[in-house]
C-alpha positions in Angstrom: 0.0 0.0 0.0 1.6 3.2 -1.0 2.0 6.2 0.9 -1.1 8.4 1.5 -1.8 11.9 1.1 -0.1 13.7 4.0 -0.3 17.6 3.7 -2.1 19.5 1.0 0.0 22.7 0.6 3.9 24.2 0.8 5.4 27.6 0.8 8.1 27.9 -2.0 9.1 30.3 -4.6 8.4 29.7 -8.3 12.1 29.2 -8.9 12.6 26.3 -6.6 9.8 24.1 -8.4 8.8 25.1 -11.4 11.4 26.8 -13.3 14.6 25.4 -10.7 16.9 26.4 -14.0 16.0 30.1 -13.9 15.1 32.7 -11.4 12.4 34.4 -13.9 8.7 33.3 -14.4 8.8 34.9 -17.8 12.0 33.7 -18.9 11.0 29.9 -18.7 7.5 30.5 -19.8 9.0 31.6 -22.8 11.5 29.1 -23.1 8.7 26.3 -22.6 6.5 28.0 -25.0 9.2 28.1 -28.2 10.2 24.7 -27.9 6.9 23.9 -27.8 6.3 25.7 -31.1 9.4 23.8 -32.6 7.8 20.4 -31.3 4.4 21.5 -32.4 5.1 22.5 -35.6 7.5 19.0 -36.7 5.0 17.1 -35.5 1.5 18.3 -37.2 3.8 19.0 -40.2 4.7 15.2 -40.5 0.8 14.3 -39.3 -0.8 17.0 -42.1 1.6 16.2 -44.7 1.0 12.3 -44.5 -2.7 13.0 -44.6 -2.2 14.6 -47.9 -0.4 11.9 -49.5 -2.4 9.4 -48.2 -5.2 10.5 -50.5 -3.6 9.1 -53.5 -3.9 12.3 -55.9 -2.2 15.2 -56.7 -2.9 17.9 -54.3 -4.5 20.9 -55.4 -3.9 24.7 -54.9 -6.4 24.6 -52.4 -5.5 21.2 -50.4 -1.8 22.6 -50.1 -3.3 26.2 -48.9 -5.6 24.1 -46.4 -2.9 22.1 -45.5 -0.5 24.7 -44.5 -3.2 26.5 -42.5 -4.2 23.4 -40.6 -0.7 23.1 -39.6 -0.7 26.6 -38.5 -3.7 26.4 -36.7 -3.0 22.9 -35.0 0.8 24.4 -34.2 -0.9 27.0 -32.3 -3.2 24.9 -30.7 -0.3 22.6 -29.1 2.2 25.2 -28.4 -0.2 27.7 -26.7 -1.2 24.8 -24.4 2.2 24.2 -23.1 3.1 27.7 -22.9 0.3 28.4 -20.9 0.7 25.9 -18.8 3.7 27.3 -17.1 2.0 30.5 -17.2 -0.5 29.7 -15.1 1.7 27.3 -12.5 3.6 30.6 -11.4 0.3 33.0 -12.0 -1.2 30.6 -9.1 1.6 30.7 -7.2 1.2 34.4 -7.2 -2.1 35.0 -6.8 -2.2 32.0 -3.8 0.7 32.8 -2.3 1.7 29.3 -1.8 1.0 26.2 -3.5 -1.5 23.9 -3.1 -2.1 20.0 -4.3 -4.4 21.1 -7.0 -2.7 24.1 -8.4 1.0 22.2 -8.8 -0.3 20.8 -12.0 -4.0 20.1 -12.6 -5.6 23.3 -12.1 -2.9 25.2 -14.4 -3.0 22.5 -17.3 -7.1 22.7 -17.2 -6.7 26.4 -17.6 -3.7 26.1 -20.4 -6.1 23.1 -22.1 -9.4 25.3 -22.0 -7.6 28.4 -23.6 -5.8 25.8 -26.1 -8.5 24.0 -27.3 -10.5 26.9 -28.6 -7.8 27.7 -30.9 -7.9 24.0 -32.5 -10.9 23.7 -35.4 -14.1 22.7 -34.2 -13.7 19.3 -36.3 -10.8 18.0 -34.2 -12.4 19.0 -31.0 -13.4 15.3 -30.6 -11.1 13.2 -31.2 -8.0 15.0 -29.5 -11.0 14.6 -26.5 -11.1 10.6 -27.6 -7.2 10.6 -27.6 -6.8 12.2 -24.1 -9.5 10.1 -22.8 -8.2 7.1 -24.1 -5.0 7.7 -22.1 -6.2 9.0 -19.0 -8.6 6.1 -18.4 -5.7 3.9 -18.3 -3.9 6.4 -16.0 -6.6 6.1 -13.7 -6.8 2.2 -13.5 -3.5 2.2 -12.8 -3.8 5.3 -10.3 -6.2 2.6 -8.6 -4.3 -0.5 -8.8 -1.6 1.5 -7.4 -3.2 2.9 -4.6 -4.9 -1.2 -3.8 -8.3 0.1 -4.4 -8.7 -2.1 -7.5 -7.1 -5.2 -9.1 -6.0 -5.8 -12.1 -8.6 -8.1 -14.2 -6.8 -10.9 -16.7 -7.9 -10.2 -20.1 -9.5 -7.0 -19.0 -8.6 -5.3 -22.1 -10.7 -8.3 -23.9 -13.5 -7.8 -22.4 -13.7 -3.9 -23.1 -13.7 -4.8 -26.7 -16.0 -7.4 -27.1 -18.8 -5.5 -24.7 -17.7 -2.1 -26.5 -17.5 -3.9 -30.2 -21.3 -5.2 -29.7 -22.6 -2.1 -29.2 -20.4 -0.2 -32.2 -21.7 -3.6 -34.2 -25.4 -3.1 -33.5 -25.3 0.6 -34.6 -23.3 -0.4 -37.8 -26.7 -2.6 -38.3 -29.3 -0.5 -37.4 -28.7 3.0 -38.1 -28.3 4.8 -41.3 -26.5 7.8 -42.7 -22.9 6.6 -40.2 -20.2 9.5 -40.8 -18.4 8.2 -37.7 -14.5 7.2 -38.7 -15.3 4.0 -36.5 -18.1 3.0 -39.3 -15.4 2.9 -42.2 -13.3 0.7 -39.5 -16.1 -1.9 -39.2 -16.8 -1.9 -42.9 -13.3 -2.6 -43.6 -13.6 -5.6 -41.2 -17.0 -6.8 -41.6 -18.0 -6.0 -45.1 -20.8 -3.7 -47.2 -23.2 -6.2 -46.7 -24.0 -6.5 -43.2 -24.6 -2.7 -43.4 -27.8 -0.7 -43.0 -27.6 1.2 -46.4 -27.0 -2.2 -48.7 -29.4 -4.1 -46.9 -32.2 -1.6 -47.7 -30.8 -0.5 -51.1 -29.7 -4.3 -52.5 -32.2 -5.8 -55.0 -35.1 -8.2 -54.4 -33.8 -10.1 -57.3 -32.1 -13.1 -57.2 -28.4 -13.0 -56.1 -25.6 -14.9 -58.2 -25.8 -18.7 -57.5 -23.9 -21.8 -58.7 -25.2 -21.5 -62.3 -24.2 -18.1 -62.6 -20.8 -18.3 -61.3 -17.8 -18.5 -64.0 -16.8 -21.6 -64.8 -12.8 -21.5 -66.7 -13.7 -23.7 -70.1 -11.4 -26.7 -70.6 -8.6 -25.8 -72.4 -7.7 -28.0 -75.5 -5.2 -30.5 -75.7 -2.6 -28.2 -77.5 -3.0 -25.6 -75.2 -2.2 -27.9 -71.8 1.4 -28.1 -73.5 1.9 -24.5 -72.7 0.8 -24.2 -69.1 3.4 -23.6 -66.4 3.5 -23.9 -63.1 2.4 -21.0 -61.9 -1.1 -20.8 -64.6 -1.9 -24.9 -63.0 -1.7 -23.3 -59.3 -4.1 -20.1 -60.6 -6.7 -22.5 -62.5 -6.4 -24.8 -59.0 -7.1 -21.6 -57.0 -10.1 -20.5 -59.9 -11.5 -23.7 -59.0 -11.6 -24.0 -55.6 -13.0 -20.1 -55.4 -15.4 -21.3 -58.1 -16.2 -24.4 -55.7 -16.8 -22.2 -52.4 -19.1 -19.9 -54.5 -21.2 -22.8 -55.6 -22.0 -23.9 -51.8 -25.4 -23.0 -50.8 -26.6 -19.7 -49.5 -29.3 -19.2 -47.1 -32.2 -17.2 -48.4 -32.3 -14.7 -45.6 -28.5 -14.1 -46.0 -27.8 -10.9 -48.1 -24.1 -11.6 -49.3 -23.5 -12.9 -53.2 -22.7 -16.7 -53.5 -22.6 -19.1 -50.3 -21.4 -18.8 -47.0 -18.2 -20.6 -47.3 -17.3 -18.4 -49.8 -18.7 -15.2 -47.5 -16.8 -16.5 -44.8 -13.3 -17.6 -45.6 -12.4 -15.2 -48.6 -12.8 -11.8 -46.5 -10.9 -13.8 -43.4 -8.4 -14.9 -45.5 -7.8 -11.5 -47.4 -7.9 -9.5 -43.6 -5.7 -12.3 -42.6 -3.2 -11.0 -45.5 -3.2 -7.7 -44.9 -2.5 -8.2 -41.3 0.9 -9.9 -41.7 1.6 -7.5 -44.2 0.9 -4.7 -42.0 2.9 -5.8 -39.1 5.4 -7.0 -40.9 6.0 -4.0 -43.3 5.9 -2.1 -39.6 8.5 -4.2 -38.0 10.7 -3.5 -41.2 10.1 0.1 -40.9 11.1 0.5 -37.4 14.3 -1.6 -37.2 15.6 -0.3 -40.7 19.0 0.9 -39.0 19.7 -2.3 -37.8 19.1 -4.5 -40.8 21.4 -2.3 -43.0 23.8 -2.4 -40.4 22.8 -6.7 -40.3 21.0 -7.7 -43.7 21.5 -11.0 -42.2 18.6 -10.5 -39.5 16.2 -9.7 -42.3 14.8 -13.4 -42.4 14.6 -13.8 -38.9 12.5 -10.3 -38.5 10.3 -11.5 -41.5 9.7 -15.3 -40.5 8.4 -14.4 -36.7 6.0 -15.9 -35.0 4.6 -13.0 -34.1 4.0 -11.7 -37.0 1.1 -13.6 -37.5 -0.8 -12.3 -34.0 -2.6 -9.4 -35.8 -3.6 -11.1 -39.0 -5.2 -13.8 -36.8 -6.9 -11.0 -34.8 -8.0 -9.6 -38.3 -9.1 -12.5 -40.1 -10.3 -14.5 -37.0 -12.8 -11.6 -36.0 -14.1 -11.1 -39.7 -14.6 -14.9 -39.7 -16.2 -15.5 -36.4 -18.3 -12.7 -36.8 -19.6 -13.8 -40.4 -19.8 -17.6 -39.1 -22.2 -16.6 -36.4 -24.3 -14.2 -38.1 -24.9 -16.5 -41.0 -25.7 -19.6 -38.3 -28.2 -17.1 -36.9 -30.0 -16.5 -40.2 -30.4 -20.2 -40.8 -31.3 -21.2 -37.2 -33.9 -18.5 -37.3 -35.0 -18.0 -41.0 -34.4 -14.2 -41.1 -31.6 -11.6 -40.7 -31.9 -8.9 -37.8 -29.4 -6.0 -36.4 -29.7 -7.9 -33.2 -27.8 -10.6 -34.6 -24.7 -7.9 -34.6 -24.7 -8.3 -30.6 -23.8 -12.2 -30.1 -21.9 -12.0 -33.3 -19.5 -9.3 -32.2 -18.9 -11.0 -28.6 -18.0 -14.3 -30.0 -15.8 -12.7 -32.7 -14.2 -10.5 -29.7 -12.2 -13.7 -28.8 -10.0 -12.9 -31.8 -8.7 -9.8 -29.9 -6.9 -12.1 -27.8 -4.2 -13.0 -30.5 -3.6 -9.3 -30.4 -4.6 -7.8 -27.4 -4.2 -3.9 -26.7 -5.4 -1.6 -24.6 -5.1 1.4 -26.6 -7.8 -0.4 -28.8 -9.8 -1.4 -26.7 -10.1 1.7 -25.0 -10.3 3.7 -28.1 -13.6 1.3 -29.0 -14.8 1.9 -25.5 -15.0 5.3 -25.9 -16.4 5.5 -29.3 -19.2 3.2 -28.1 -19.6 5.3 -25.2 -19.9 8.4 -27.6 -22.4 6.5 -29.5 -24.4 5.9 -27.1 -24.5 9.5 -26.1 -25.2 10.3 -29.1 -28.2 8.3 -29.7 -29.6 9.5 -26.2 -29.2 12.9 -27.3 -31.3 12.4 -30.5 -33.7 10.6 -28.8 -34.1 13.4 -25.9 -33.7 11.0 -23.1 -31.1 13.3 -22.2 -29.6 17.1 -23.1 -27.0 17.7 -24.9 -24.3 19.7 -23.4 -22.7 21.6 -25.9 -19.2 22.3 -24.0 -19.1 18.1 -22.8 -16.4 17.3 -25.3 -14.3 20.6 -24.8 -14.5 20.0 -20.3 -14.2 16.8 -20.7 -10.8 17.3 -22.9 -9.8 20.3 -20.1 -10.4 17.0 -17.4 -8.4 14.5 -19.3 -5.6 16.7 -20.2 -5.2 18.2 -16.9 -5.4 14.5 -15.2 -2.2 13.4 -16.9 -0.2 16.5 -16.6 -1.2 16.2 -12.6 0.2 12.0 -12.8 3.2 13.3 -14.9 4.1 15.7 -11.8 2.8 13.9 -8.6 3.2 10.7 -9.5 4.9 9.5 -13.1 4.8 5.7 -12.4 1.4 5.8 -13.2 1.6 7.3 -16.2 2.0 5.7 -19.9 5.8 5.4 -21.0 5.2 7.0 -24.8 3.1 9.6 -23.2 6.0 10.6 -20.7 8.1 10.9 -23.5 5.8 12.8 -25.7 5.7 15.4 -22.7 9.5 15.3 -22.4 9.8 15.9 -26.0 7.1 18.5 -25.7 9.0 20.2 -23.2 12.7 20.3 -24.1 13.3 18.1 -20.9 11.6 20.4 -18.8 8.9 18.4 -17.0 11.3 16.3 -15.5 14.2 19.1 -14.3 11.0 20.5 -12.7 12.0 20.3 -8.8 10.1 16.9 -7.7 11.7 16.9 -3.9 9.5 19.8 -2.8 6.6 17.4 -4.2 7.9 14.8 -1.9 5.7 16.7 1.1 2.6 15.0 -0.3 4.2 11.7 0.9 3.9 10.4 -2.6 7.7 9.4 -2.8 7.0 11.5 -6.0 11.3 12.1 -6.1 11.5 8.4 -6.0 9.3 7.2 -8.6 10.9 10.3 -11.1 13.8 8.5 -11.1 12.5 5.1 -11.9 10.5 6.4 -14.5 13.9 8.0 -15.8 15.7 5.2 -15.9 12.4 2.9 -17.4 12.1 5.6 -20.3 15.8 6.4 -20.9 15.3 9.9 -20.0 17.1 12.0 -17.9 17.0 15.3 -15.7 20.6 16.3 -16.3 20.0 18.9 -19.0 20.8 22.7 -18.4 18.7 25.7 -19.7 19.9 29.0 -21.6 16.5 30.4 -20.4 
């Protein structure tokens, strides 16, 4: 059991906490605040610039001119927010005369967050809320689990996703007119045609059976001379494709050719892609060592886990189109209820790749959702400022855990703060800190040493 909270408040100058590498509030808010415009500006350049690409066309005039102002705007955003936040963290101080538990980090980052976020567009609002979220949920479990209010649950993160995944499922079914990113994640996954919109658009007619499915002719006997190797494995692969899609289908089922076919062909191209993905990833990432060792190249390629997210991919896709289809037959019609058991028994997939960003990023999605769909249906009011407080909470909960206790906080989001801050946040004076009985000097260093970072660095202002 850790150490509680002992007092709430200590007398100290600005100097000997916040800013220990300078005697002047305004000299290390602006120090903070222009390597935060650097940081800001590398990284939403890199983020802005990849969206462009990734559209697969030549950019016009007036993508690149949106493009540059998004990275302005977004810059601003980022940098404001940590400028402010030592702003306001020797503002207190002032104002208070001395400082208190709240006011060390939380209250000033809450301030810093609520005058950043206006600056960001309206259309981002959300998900940097979703990001932060994401995050600080975890920070609080483990805030918990630290503390021994709570224990760790095996396969927690499991069970998030397969309750959140059944209820981002069912809407996928039921509802029409989805602009949610999540939707284009489920189609990818799932398919067109367990959605809404191709369900009511898709014609009465008759879908292709096995009499309509293309059948290769047999070639003549002076053409069999010619065929290689690699034209008898495509004909063997025709056929068997052509022999899946002759299976039967059930009436009620509204995917072309049979099940079989429904079933294994999607799993087995997610399957593909997966491998690929993680693979092509691995490569990416350890480039500098395999020039330096070419050697290691088959060894990083030939993993065995390589395959875990393909058989998270695939294995979902399948599981979920097995069931629904069972369902259909066992009771002679398709409904969007079907999505909920589907989606839970296709959640065991998750455990070949488990993760709790994911998970939690489908928990709050669902949880958004379902907000959502309150909200239309006036069961409850919508609060027009819930994403932008709610980001303000989030935000100002792990700048608090980066100060008053850092053990509890993600690794890559520690570094993204360090990087944020030129080193800053962890030269800040943590022994003063120690008067919370926190051991918040202790658990710096550990976290120092578990994230390669370090709180030797020296200021010019």
């Amino acid at each position: 059991m850790p150490a509680q909270l002992s007092k709430f408040s200590f007398d100290a100058p600005c100097m000997d906490y916040t800013h220990p590498w300078t005697d002047s509030c305004i000299s290390s808010t602006a120090g903070l605040g222009l390597h935060s415009l650097q940081e800001s500006l590398r990284i939403y350049t890199t983020v802005y610039v990849i969206a462009l690409l990734m559209r697969g066309k030549i950019p016009s005039r007036e993508d690149i001119k949106k493009t540059i102002l998004g990275i302005l705007q977004s810059t601003a955003f980022l940098s404001w927010s940590g400028f402010a936040y030592s702003l306001f963290i020797c503002l207190l101080r002032r104002l208070l005369g001395r400082f208190y538990f709240p006011t060390v980090s939380f209250v000033p980052s809450f301030l810093s967050s609520l005058s950043a976020i206006l600056i960001e567009r309206s259309s981002r609002r959300t998900l940097l809320c979703l990001y932060v979220s994401n995050i600080a949920t975890e920070t609080l479990f483990r805030m918990g689990v630290w503390r021994g209010y709570i224990s760790p649950i095996p396969k927690g993160e499991v069970y998030i996703f397969a309750a959140s995944v059944a209820v981002l499922l069912y809407f996928f079914r039921s509802k029409m007119n989805k602009q949610d990113q999540i939707y284009k994640i489920l189609r990818f996954i799932i398919g067109q045609y367990e959605e809404t919109e191709y369900l009511v658009k898709r014609n009465l007619s008759s879908k292709p059976s096995s009499e309509n499915v293309d059948r290769k002719k047999e070639p003549k006997k002076s053409e069999k001379r010619q065929f290689t190797l690699l034209r008898k494995s495509f004909e063997a692969y025709k056929n068997i494709i052509n022999t899946l899609k002759a299976q039967s289908r059930h009436p009620s089922c509204p995917h072309p050719y049979s099940c079989a076919h429904y079933i294994l062909m999607d799993s087995a191209r997610l399957f593909s892609y997966g491998v690929c993905g993680q693979v092509a990833l691995k490569l990416i990432l350890q480039v500098k060592g395999l020039l330096q060792k070419p050697k290691l190249l088959k060894s990083t390629i030939f993993q065995k886990e390589n395959l875990n997210l393909g058989v998270c991919l695939g294995g979902f896709a399948g599981l979920y189109r097995l069931v629904s289809c069972l369902l259909r037959r066992t009771f002679y019609r398709d409904s969007h209820l079907f999505a909920i058991p589907a989606g839970l028994v296709a959640s065991m997939a998750f455990t070949a790749y488990p993760n709790n960003t994911v998970a939690l990023y489908f928990m709050w999605k669902a949880l958004q959702l379902l907000w959502n769909d309150a909200v239309e249906n006036k069961k409850v009011p919508k609060v027009t400022w819930f994403a932008i407080l709610l980001y303000c909470f989030s935000t100002a909960l792990l700048f608090h855990v980066a100060i008053i206790e850092p053990q509890n906080l993600r690794s890559s989001y520690w570094r993204f703060l360090y990087n944020m801050s030129g080193g800053r946040i962890a030269v800040m004076s943590r022994e003063l800190l120690d008067v919370f009985g926190l051991e918040t000097s202790k658990n710096l260093q550990n976290v120092l040493m578990r994230t390669k970072t370090t709180d030797k660095i020296t200021f010019s202002f």
